[in-house]
C-alpha positions in Angstrom: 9.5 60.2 22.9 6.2 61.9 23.9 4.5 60.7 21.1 5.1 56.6 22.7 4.7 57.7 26.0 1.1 59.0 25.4 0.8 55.9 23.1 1.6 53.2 26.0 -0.6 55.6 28.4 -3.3 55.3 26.5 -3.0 51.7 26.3 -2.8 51.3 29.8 -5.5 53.0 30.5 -8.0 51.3 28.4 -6.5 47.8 29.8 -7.9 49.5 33.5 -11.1 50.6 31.9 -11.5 47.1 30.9 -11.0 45.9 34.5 -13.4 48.3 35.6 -16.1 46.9 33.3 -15.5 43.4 34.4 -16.1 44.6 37.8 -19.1 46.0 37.4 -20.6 43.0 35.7 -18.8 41.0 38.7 -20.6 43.2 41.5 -24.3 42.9 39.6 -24.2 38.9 40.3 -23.4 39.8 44.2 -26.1 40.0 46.7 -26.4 44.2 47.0 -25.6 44.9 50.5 -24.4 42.1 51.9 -20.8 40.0 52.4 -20.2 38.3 49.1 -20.5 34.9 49.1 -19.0 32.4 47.1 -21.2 30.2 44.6 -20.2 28.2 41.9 -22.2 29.9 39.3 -20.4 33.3 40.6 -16.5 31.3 39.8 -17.9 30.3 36.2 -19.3 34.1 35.6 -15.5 34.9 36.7 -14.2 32.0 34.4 -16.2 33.5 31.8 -15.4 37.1 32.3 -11.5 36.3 32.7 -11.7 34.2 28.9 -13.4 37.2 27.5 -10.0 39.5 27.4 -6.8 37.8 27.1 -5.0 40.5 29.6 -6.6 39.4 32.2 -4.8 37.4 34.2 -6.9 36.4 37.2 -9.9 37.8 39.2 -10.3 37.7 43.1 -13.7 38.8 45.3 -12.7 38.8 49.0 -14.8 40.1 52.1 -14.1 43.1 54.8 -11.7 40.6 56.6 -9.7 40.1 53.0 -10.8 36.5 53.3 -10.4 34.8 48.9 -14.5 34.4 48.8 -14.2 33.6 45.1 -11.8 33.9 42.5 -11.6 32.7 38.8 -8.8 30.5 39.8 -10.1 27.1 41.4 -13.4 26.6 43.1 -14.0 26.4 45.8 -11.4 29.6 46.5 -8.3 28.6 48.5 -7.7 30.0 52.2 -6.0 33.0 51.5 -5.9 36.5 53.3 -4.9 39.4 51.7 -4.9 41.7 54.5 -1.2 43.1 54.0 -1.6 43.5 50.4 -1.7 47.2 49.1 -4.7 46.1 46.9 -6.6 45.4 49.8 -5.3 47.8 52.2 -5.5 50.6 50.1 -9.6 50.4 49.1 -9.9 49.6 53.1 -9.0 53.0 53.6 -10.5 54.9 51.1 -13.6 52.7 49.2 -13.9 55.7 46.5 -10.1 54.6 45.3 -9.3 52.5 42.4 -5.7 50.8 43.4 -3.3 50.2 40.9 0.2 48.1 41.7 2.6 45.6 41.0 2.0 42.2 42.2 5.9 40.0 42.3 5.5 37.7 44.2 2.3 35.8 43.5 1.1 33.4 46.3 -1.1 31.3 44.0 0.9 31.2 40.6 4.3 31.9 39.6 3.5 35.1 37.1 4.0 38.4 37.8 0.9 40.4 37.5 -0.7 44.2 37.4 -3.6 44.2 40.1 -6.0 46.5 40.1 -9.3 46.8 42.7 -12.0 48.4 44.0 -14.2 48.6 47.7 -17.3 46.8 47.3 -19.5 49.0 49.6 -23.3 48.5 50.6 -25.8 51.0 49.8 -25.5 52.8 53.9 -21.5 52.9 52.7 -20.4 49.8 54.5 -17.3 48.3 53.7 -18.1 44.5 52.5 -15.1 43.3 50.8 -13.3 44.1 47.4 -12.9 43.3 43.8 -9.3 42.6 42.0 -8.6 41.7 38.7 -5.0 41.2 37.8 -3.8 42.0 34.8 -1.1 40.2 32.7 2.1 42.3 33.1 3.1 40.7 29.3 0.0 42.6 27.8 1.9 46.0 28.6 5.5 44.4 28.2 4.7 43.8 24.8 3.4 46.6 23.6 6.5 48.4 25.1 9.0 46.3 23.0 7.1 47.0 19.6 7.2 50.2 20.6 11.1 50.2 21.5 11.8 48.7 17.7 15.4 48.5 17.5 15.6 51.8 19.4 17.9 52.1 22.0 15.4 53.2 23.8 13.7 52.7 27.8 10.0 52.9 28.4 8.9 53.2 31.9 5.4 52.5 33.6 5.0 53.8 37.3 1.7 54.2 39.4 0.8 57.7 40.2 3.4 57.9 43.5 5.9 57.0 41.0 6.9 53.5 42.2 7.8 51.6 39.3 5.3 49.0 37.7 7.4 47.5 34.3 10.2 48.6 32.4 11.5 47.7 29.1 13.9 46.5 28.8 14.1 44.7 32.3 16.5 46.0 34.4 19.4 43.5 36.4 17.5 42.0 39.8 14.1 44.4 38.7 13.2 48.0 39.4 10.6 47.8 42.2 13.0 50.0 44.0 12.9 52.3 41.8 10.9 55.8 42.0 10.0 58.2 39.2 10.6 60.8 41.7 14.4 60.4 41.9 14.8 61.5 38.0 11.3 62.5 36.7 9.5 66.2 37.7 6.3 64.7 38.9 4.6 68.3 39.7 4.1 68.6 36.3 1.7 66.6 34.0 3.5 65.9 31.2 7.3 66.6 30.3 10.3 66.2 28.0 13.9 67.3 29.7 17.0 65.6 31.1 18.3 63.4 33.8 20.7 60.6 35.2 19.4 57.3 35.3 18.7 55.3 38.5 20.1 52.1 36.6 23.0 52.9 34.9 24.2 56.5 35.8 24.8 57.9 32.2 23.1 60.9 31.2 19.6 60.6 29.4 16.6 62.5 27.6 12.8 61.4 28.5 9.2 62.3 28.2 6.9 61.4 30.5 3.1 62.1 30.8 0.7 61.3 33.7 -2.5 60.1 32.6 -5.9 62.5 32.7 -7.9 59.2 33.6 -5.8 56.9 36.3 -3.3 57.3 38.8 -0.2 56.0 36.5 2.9 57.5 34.8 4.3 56.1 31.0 7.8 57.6 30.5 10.2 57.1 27.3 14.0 57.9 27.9 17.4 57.6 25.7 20.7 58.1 26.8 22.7 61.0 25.7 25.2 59.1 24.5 23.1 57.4 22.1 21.5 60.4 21.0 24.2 61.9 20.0 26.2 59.2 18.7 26.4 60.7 15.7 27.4 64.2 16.0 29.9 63.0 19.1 31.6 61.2 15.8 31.6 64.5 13.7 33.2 66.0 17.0 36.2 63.0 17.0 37.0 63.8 13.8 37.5 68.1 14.6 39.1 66.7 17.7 41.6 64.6 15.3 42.6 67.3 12.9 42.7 70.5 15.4 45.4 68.0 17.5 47.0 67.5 14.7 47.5 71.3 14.2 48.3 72.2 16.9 51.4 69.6 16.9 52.5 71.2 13.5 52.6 74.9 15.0 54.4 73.3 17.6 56.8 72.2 15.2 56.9 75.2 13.3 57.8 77.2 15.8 61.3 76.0 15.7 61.6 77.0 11.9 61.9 80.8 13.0 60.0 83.6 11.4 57.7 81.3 9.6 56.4 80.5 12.7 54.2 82.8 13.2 52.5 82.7 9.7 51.9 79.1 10.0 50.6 79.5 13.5 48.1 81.9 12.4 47.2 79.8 9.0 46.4 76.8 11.2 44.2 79.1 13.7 42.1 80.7 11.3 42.1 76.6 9.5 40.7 75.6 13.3 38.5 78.4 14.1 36.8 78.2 10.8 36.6 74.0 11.3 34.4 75.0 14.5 32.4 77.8 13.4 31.2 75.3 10.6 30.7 72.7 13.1 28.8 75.3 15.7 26.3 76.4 12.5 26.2 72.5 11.7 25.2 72.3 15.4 22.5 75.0 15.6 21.1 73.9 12.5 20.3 70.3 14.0 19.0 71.9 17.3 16.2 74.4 15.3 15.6 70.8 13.2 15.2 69.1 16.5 12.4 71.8 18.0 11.1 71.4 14.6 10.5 67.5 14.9 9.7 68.1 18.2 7.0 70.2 17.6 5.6 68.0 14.4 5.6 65.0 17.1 3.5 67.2 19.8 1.2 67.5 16.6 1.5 64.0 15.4 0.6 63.1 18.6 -2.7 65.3 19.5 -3.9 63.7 16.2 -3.1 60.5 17.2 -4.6 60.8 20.7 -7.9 62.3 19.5 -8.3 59.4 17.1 -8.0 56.5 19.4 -10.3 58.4 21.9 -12.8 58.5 19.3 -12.3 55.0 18.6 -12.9 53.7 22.3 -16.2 56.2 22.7 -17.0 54.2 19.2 -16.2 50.7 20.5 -18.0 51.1 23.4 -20.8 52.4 22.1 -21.4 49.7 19.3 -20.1 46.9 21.3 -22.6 44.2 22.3 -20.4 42.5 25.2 -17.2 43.0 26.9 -15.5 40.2 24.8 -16.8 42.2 20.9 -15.5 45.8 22.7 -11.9 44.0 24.1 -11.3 42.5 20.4 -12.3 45.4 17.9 -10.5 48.2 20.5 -7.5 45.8 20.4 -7.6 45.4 16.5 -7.7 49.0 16.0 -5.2 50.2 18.4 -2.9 47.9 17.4 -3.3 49.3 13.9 -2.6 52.5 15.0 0.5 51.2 16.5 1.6 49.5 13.4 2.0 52.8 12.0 2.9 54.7 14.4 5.9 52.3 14.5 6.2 52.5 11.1 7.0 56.0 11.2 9.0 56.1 14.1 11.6 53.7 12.4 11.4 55.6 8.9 11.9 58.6 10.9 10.0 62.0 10.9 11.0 63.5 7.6 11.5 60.3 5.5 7.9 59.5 6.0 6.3 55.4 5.4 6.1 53.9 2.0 2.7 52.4 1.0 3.8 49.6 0.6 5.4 48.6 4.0 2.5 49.6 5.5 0.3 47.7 3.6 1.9 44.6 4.2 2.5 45.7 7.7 -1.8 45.8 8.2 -2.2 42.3 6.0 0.8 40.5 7.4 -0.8 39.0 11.1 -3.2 37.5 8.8 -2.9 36.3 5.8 0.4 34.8 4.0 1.5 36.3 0.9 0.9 33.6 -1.3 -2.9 34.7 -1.1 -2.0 38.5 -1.1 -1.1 40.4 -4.5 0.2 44.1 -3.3 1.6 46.4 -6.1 1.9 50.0 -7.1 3.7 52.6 -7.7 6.2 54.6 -5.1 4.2 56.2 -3.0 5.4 58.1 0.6 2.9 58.9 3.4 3.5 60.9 6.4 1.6 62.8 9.5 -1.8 62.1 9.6 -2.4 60.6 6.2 -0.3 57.6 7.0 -2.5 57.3 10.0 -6.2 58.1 7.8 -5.1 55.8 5.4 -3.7 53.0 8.0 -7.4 52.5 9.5 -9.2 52.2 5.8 -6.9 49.7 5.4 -7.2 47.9 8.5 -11.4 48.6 8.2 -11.2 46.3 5.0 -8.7 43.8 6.2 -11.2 43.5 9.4 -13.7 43.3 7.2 -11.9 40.6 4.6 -10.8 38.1 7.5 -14.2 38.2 9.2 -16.6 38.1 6.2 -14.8 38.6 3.2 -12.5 36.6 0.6 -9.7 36.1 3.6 -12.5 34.1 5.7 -12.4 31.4 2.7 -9.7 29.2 2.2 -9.4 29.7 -1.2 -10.0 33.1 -1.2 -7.4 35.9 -2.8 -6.7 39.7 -2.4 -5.6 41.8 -5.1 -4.1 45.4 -3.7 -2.8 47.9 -6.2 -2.4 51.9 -6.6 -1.5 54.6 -9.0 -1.3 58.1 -9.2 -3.0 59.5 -11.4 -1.7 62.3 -13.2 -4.6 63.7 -15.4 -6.6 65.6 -12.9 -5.3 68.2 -11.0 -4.0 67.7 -8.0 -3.3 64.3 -8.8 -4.8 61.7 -7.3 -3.3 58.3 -5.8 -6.3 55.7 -6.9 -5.9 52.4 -4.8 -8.1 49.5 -5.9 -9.0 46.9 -3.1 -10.5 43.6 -4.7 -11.3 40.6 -3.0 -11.9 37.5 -5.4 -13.0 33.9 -4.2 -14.8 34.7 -0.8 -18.4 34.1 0.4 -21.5 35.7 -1.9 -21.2 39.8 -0.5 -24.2 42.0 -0.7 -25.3 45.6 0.1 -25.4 45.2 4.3 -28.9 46.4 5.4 -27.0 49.1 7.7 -23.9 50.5 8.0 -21.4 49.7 11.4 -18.7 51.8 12.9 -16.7 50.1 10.1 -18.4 51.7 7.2 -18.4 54.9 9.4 -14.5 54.9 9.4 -14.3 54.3 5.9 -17.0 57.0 5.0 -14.7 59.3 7.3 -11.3 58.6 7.4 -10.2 60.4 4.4 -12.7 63.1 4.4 -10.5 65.8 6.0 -8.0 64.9 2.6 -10.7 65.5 0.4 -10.2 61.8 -0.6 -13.0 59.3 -0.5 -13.6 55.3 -0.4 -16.2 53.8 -2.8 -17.5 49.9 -2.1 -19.0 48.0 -4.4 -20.5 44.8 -4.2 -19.6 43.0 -7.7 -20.6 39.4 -7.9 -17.3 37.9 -7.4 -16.5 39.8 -4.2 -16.2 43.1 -2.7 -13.8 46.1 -4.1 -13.1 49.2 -2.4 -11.9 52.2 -4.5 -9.8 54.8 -2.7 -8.6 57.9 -3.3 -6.1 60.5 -2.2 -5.0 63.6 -3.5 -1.2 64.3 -4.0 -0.2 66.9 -0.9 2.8 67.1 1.2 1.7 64.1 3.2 1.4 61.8 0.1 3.8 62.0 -2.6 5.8 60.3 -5.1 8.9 58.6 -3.2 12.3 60.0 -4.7 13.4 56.3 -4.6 12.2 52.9 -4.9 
């Protein structure tokens, strides 16, 4: 649960980062210093800037009076005031604050939306108005319902007072009302404990974690009863038979001296039914700190990687539109796996194969696709090394390679091979029927990832540029996080 909840934070985050970029280029076409003034090339620049990221939803520039001066809406901007909206009231009085909220009840179109603004402030620190660009609530209720699965579980998203932003799944009537505070420990920056739900009552588990960057707060929660569905079943069934003991003693008492006997034949039968049940019991809890801590591990590894995506991203990106499409792409390959996992569960780790067609299924149909190999499990951060080489080539197959052609194919297979010690799983990538590929002049963040990814496994990726298309030759040796699946 801590694992998703970082996850979703980091998501949200970079969704606010991206706001705060489209600001800044927003504030660069204003006259510095004075009250912003609507123009029509300033509503195309927001036209343009709102089609460059499909989360955004709208994007509103209105003066110290919260007058709409402009927005990417209509032009010219509709007579609207914003003046007891917390977006607007909230930068009034303090112009260093970034505001994040929920936005219901839309005056201009029927969508709920995530705003987010900013003061615009002159040089001598006069207040002149602010900047607001909403974001689509969808673009973080959709990442929480891949990350639910079929997982009976709740994900939560509040701003950093703990007033609740989305929730997945929707609650009856919404959760606006809703505070973190009544059920979540705030004080503390991240957590993982117990407590009863504000919407239905029961009993449930969740981890929470505020984010290091902006004022929010992503929590994942599951109800008791759901976790422990399954032992609560094991429990029936001692319930069951220790009844039905104790109904024969009662019997037996009435057959006299035999009594007694039976009556302590059926106690030692009962106690010895729950001590196996209490080791059963303590042996899941140590395997639940266990997973627990492999998740707290998982996830640092995780968290570090996407980090070192966005600095990447950003850094390589030419415009907002290249940075919001390749950080997207790759996230969402990260998720794929991470999702991947999640439903295999901790210890059964992900096939190969599901999560190569997991990577090649959003684009490509599999009559153009030819994945095959041999059994092969991945878990920890080998699933995830291995997820972005994968999603590096497919990237790089859509955009430039045989999958950009219509009649182009992809050929995918593995083996391990078992003549060099440790043995080595050998994947061949080939791309047949594309455009003419040659040795680029440079290598991109792309080549980077593939050069790194699988360094840390002492594995490698080799790419050659043959005349019929491009192959890729991986390799990975056979550790504890790859190995031969017990079952196909």
């Amino acid at each position: 649960m801590s694992a998703l909840s970082i996850v979703l934070s980091d998501y949200v985050d970079r969704l606010v980062e991206i706001t705060d970029l489209v600001r800044r280029e927003t504030a660069a076409a204003l006259p510095a210093g004075e009250s912003p003034v609507e123009t029509r090339a300033l509503h195309d620049l927001l036209v343009g800037l709102v089609a460059s990221s499909p989360n955004i939803a709208d994007i509103w520039i209105g003066n110290a009076f919260a007058d709409a001066v402009a927005t990417s809406r209509v032009y010219p901007a509709p007579g609207l005031n914003a003046a007891d909206r917390d977006y607007f009231k909230a930068v009034r009085d303090d112009p260093t604050a970034l505001h994040i909220g929920i936005l219901p009840d839309n005056r201009f179109i029927d969508e709920v939306t995530i705003t987010t603004s900013r003061a615009l402030v002159a040089p001598d620190g006069r207040f002149l108005g602010f900047i607001q660009v909403s974001l689509r609530a969808d673009a973080v209720r959709d990442l929480m319902t891949r990350l639910r699965g079929q997982q009976q579980l709740t994900l939560w998203l509040f701003d950093g007072q703990g007033q609740s932003l989305l929730r997945a799944p929707n609650a009856p009537g919404g959760v606006q009302d809703v505070t973190a505070g009544d059920f979540l420990d705030l004080s503390v920056a991240s957590g993982l404990g117990g407590a009863v739900s504000p919407i239905d009552g029961k009993d449930y588990v969740y981890g929470w974690v505020r984010s290091s960057r902006h004022d929010l707060v992503t929590a994942v929660g599951i109800s008791l009863d759901a976790a422990l569905a399954g032992w609560r079943g094991d429990m029936l069934a001692v319930g069951t038979a220790a009844g039905s003991m104790i109904i024969a003693i009662g019997i037996a008492g009435f057959a006299g001296v035999r009594a007694a006997k039976r009556e302590e034949e059926h106690t030692r039968a009962l106690q010895a039914t729950v001590t196996e049940r209490t080791a059963g019991l303590t042996e899941a809890l140590a395997e639940k700190d266990l997973l627990l801590a492999e998740m707290r591990h998982r996830v640092k590894n995780a968290f570090a990687t996407v980090q070192a995506i966005h600095r990447q991203s950003a850094r390589h990106a030419t415009d907002l539109a290249s940075y919001s499409a390749e950080f997207d792409q790759r996230l969402q390959s990260l998720s794929t796996v991470q999702i991947l996992l999640a439903e295999a569960g901790a210890v059964e780790a992900v096939q190969l194969h599901d999560l190569v067609g997991a990577e090649l299924s959003p684009y490509v149909d599999a009559s153009r696709c030819d994945v095959d190999g041999d059994p092969i499990r991945l878990s920890g951060k080998a699933a995830l090394a291995l997820t972005l080489v994968i999603h590096e080539l497919t990237t790089n197959a859509v955009k430039h390679g045989a999958l950009s052609a219509e009649w182009g194919m992809l050929y995918v297979d593995w083996i391990v091979d078992r003549k060099v010690e440790p043995a080595l799983l050998r994947l061949t990538w080939r791309e047949v029927g594309g455009p003419p590929v040659r040795q680029p002049d440079r290598h991109g963040f792309g080549m980077r990832i593939l050069e790194r990814a699988l360094r840390n496994f002492r594995g490698g990726v080799t790419i050659r540029f043959e005349e019929y298309g491009l192959v890729a030759d991986v390799t990975l040796p056979i550790t504890d996080d790859v190995a031969p699946s017990r079952s196909v």
